[in-house]
ROSE-4610 file (N, C-alpha, C; in Angstrom, 1 decimal, always signed):
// ROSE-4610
residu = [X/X/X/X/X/X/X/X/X/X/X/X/X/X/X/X/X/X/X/X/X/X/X/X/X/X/X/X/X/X/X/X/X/X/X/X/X/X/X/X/X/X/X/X/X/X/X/X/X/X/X/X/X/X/X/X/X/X/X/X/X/X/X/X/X/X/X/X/X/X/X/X/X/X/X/X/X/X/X/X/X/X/X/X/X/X/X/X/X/X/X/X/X/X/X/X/X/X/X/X/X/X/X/X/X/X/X/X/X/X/X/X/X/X/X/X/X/X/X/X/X/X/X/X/X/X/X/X/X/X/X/X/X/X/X/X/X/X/X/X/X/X/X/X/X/X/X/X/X/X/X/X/X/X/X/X/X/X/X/X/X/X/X/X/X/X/X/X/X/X/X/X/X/X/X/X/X/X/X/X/X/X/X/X/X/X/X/X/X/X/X/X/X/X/X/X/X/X/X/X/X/X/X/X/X/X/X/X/X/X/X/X/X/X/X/X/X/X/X/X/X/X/X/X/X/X/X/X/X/X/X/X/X/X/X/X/X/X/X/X/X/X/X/X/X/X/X/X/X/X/X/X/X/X/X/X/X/X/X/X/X/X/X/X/X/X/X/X/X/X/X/X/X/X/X/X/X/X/X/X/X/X/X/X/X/X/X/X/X/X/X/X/X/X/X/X/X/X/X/X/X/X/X/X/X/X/X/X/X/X/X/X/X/X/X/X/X/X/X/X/X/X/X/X/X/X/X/X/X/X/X/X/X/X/X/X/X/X/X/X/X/X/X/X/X/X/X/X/X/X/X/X/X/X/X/X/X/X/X/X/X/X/X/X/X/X/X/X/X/X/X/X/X/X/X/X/X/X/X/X/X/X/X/X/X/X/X/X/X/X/X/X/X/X/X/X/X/X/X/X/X/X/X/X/X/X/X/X/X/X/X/X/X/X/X/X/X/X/X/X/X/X/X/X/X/X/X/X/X/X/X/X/X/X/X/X/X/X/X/X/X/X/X/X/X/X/X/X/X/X/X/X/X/X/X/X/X/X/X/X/X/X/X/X/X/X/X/X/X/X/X/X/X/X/X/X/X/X/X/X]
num = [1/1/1/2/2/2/3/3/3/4/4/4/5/5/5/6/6/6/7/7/7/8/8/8/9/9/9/10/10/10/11/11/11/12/12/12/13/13/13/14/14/14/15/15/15/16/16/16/17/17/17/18/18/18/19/19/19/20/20/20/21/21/21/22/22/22/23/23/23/24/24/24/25/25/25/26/26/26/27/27/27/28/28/28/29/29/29/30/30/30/31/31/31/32/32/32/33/33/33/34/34/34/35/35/35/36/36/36/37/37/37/38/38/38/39/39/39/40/40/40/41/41/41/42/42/42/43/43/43/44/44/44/45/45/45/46/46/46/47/47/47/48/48/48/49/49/49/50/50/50/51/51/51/52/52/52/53/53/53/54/54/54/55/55/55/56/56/56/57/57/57/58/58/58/59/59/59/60/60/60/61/61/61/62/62/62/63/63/63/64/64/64/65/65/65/66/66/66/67/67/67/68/68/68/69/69/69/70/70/70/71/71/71/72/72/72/73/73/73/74/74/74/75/75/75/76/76/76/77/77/77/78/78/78/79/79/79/80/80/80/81/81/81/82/82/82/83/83/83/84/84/84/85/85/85/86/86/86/87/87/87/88/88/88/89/89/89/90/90/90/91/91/91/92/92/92/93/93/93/94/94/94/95/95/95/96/96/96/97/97/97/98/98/98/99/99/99/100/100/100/101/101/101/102/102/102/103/103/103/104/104/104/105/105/105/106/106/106/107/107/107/108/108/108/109/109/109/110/110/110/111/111/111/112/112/112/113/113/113/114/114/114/115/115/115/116/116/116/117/117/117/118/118/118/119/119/119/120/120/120/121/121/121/122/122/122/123/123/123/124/124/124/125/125/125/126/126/126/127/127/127/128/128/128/129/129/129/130/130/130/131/131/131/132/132/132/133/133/133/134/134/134/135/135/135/136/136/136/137/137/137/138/138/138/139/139/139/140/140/140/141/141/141/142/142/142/143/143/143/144/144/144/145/145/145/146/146/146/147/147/147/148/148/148/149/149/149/150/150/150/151/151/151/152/152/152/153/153/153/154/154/154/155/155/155/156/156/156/157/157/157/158/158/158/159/159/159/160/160/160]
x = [-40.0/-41.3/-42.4/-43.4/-44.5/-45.4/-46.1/-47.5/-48.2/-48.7/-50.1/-51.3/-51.2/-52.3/-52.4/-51.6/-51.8/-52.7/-53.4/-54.3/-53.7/-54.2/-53.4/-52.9/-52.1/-51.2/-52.4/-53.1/-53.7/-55.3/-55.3/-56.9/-56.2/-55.0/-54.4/-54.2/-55.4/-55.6/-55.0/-54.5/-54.3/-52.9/-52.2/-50.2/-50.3/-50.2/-49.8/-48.5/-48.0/-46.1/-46.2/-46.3/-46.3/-47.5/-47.6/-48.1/-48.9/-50.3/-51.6/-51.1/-51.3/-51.5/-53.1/-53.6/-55.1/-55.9/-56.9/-57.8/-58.4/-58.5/-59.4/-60.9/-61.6/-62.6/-62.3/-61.3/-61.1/-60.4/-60.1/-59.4/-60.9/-61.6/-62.8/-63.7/-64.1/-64.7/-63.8/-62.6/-61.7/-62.1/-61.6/-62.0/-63.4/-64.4/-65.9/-65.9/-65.2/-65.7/-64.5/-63.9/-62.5/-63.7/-64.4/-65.3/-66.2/-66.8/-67.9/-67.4/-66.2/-65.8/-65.4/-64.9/-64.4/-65.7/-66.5/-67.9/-68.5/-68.4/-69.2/-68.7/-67.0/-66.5/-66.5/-66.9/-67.0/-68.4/-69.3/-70.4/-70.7/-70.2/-70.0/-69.2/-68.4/-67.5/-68.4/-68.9/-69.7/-70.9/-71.5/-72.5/-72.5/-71.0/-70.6/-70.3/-69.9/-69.4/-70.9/-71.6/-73.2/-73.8/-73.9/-74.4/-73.4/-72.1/-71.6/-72.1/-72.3/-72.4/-73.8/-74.4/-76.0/-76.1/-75.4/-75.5/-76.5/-76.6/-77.5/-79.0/-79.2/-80.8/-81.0/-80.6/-80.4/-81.6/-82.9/-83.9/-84.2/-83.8/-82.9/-81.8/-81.0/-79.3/-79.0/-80.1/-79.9/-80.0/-80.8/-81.1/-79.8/-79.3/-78.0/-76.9/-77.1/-75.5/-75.9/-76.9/-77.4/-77.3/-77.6/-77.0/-75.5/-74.7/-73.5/-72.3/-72.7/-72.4/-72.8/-74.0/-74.2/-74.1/-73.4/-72.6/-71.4/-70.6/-68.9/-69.0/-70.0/-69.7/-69.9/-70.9/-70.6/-69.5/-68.9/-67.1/-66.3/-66.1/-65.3/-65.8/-67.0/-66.9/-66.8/-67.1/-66.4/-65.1/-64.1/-62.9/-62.2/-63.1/-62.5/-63.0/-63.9/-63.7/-63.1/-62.9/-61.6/-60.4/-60.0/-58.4/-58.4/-60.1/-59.8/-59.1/-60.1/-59.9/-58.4/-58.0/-56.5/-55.7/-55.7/-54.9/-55.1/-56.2/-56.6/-56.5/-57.6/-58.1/-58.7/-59.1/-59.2/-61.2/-61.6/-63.2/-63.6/-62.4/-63.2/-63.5/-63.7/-63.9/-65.3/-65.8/-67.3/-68.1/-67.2/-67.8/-67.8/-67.1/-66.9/-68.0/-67.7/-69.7/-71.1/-70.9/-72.1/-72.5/-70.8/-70.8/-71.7/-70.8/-71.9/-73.0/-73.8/-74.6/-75.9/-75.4/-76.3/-76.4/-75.1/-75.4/-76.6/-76.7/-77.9/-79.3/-79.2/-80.4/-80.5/-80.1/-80.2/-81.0/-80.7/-80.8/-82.2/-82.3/-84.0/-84.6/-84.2/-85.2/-85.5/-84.3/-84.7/-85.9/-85.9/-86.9/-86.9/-87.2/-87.3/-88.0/-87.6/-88.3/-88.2/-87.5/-87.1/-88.4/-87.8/-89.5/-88.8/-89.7/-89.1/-89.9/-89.4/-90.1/-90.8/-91.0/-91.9/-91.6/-92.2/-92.6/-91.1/-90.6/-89.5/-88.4/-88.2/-86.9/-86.9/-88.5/-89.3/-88.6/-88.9/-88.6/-87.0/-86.5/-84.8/-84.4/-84.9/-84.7/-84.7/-86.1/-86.7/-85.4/-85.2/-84.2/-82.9/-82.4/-81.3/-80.8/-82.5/-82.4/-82.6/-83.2/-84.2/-83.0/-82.6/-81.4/-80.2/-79.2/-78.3/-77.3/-77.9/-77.2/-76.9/-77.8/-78.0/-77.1/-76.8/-75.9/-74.5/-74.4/-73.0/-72.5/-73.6/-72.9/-72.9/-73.6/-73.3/-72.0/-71.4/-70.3/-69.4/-69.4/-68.3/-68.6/-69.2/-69.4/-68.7/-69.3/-68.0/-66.8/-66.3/-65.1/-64.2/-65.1/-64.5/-64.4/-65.2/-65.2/-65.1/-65.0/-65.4/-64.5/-63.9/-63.0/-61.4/-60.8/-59.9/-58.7/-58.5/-57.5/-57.8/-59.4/-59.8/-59.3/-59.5/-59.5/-58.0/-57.0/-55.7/-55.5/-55.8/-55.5/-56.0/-56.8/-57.6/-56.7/-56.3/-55.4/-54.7/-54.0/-52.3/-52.3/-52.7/-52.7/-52.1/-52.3/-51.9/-50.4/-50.1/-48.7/-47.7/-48.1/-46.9/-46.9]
y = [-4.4/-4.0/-4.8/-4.1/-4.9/-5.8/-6.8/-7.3/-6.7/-5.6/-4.9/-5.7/-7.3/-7.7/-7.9/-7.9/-8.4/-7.5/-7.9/-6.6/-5.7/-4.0/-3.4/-3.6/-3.1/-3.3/-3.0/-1.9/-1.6/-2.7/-2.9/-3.8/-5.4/-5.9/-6.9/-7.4/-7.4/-7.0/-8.5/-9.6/-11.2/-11.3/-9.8/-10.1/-8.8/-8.3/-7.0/-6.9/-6.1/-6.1/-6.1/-5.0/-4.8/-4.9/-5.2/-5.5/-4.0/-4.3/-2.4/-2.6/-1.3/-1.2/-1.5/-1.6/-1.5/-0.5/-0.3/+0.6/+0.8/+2.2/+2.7/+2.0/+1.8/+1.0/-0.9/-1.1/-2.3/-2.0/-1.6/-0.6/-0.4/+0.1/+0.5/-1.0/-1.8/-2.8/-3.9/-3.8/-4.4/-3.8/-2.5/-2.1/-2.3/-2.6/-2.5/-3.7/-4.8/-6.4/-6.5/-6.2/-6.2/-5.3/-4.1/-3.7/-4.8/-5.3/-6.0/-7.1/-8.1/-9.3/-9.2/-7.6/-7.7/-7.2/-6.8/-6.5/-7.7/-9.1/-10.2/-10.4/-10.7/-11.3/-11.4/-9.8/-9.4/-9.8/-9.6/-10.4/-11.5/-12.3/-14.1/-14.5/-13.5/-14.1/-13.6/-12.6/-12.1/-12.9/-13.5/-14.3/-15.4/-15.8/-17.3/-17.2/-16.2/-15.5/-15.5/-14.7/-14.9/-16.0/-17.1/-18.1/-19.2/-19.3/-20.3/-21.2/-19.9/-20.1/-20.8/-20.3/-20.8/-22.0/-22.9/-23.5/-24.9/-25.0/-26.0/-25.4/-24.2/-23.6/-23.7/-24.1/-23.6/-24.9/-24.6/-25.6/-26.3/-25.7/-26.0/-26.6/-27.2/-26.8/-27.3/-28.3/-28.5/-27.0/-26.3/-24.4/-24.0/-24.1/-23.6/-23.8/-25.5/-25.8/-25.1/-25.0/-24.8/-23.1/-22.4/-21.1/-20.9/-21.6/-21.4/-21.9/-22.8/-23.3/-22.5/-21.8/-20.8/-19.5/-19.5/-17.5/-18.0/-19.3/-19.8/-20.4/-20.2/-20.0/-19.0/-17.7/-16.6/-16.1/-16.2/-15.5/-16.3/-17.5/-17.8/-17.7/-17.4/-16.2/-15.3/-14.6/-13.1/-13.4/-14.3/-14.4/-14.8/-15.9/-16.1/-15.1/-14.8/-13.0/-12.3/-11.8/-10.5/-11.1/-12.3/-13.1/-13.2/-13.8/-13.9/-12.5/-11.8/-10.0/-9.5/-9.7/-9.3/-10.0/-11.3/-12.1/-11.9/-11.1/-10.6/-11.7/-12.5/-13.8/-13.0/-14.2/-13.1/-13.7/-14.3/-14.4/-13.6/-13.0/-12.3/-10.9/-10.4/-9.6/-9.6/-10.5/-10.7/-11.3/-11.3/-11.6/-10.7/-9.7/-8.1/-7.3/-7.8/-7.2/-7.6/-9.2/-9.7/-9.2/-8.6/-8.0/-6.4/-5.9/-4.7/-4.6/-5.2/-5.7/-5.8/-6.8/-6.9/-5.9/-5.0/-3.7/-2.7/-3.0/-2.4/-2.7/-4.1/-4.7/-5.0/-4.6/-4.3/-3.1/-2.1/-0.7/-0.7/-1.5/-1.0/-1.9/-2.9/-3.7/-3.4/-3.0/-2.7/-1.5/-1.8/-0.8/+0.6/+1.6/+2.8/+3.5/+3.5/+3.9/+5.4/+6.1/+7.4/+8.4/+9.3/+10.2/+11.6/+12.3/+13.6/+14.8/+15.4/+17.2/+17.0/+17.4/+18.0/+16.9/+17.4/+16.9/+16.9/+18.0/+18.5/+17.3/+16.9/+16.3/+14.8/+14.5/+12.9/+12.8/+14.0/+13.9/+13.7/+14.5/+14.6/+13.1/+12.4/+11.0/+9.6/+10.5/+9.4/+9.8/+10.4/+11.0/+10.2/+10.4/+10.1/+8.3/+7.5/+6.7/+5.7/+6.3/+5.8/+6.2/+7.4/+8.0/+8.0/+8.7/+8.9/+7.9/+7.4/+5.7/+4.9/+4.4/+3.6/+4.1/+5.5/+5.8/+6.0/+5.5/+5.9/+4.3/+3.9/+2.1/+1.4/+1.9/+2.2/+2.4/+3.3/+3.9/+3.1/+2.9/+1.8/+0.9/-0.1/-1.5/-1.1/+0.0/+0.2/+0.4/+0.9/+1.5/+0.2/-1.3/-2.3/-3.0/-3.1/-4.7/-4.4/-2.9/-2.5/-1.1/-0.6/+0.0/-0.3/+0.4/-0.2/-0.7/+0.3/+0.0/-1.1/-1.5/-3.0/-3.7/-4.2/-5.0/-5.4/-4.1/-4.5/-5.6/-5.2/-5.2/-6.8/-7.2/-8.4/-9.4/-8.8/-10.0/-9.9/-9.0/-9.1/-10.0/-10.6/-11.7/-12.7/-13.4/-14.2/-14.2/-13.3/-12.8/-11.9/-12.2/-11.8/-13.1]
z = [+0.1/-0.5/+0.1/+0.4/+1.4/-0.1/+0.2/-0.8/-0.7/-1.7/-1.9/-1.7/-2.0/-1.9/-0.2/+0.9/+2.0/+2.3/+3.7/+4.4/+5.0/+5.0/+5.6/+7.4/+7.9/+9.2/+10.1/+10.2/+10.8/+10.9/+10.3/+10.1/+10.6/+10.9/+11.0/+12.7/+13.2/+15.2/+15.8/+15.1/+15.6/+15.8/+15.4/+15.6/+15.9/+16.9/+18.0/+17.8/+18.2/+18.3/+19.4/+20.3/+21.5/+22.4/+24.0/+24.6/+25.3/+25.3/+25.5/+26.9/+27.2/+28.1/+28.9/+29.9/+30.2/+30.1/+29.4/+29.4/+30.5/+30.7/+32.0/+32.0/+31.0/+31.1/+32.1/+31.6/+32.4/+34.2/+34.3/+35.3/+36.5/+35.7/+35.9/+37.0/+36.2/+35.6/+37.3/+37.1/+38.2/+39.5/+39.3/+40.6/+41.5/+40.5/+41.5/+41.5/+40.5/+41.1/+42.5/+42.5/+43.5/+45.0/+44.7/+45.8/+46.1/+45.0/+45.2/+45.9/+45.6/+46.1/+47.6/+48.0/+49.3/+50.3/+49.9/+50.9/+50.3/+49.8/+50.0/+50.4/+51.0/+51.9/+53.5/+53.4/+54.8/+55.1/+54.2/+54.8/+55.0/+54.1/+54.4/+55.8/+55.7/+57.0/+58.0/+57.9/+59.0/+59.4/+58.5/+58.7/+59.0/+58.5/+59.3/+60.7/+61.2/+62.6/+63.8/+62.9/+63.7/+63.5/+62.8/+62.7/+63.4/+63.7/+64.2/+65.5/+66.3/+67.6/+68.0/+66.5/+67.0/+66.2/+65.8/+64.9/+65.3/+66.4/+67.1/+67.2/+67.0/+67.0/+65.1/+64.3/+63.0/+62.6/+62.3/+62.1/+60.2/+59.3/+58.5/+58.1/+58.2/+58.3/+56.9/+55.9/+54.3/+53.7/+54.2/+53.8/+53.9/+55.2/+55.1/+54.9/+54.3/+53.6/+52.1/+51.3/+50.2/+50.4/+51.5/+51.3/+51.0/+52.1/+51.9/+51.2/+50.5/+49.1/+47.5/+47.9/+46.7/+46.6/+47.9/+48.0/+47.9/+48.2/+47.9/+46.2/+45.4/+44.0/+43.6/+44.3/+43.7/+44.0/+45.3/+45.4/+44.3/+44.1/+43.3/+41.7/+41.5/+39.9/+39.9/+41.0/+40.8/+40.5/+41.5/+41.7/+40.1/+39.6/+38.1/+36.9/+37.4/+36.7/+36.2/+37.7/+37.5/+37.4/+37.6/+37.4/+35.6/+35.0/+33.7/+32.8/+33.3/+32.9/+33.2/+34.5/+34.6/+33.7/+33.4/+32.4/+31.1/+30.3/+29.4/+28.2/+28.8/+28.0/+27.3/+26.2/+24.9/+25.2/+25.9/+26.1/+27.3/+28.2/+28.8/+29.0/+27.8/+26.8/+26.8/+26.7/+26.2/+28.2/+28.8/+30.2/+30.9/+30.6/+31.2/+31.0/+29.4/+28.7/+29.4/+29.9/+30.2/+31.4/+32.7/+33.7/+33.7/+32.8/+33.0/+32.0/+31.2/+30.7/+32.1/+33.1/+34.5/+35.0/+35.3/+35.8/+35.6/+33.8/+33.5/+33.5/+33.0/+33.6/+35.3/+35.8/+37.6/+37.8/+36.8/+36.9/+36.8/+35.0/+35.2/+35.9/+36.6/+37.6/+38.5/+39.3/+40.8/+41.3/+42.8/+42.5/+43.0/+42.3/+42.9/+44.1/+45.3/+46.4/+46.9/+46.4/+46.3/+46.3/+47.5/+47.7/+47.2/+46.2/+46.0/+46.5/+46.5/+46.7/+45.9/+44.7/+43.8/+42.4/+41.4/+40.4/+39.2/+39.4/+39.0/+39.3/+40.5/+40.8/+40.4/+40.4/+40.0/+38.5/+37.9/+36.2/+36.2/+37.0/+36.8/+37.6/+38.3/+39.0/+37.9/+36.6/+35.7/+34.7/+34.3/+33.4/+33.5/+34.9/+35.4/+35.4/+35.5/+35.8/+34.3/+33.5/+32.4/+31.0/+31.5/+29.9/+30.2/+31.4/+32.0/+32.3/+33.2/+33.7/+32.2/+31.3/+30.2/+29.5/+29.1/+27.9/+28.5/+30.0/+30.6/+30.5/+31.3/+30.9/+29.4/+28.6/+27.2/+26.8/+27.2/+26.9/+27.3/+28.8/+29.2/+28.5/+28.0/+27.6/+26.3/+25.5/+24.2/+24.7/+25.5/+26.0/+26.2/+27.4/+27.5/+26.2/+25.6/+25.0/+23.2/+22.8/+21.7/+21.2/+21.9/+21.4/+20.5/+20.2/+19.7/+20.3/+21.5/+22.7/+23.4/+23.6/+24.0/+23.2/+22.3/+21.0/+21.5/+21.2/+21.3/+22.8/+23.8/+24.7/+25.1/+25.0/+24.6/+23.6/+22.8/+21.5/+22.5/+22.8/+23.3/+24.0/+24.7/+25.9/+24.9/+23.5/+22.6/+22.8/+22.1/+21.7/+23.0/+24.2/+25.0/+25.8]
């Protein structure tokens, strides 16, 4: 006979039985830092590649230890990133959010340089840019960090 007074099973998210699978929002979220990490890499390496040779013309070179010390901390948060997220720490939950969180504040910052035909396609650009995007990364940020298949998937890391 169960305690009526306990809380019900379902409202009880801190003892999972079994282990979630990953939500396509996380899946999601992996795959573009895993894009993003491997085209910084190729550029870093590439830059170190073109800059080697000249390394004696480099009039700077405090600029460029300070460049290249502060692109080898952004690879390695990306890198503890997506390692936190694949290990499904239970805080990076809320770093996934802060991730695409930037996405959106990237969105409305950057800047629009886009030439259109007509007046028509400007509105459908502003739309796209101003309602569209916002309620899609909306959606993912609930999907990661705020659904219930998150939630699970996030504890479970405790208990397996």
């Amino acid at each position: 006979m169960r305690n009526p007074y306990s809380p019900p099973i379902s409202s009880n998210l801190d003892a999972p039985s079994e282990v979630v699978s990953r939500p396509f929002a996380v899946w999601l979220l992996l795959f573009i830092l895993l894009a993003a990490e491997a085209l910084f890499a190729y550029a870093f390496i590439r830059s170190i590649w073109l800059v080697g040779p000249r390394l004696s013309e480099v009039s700077n070179p405090l600029g460029l230890a300070q460049s290249v010390i502060l692109r080898l901390i952004y690879f390695v948060a990306l890198l503890a990133i997506m390692t936190s997220i694949f290990q499904r720490k239970r805080w990076s939950r809320w770093l996934g959010l802060v991730v695409i969180a930037s996405f959106l504040i990237g969105n409305f910052l950057r800047a629009d340089n886009t030439h259109y035909l007509n007046e028509a396609q400007a509105a459908g650009g502003f739309v796209g840019r101003f309602v569209i995007v916002p309620l899609l990364l909306s959606w993912w940020a609930y999907a990661f960090a705020f659904s219930s298949k998150a939630k699970r998937y996030f504890i479970s890391a405790n208990a397996a």
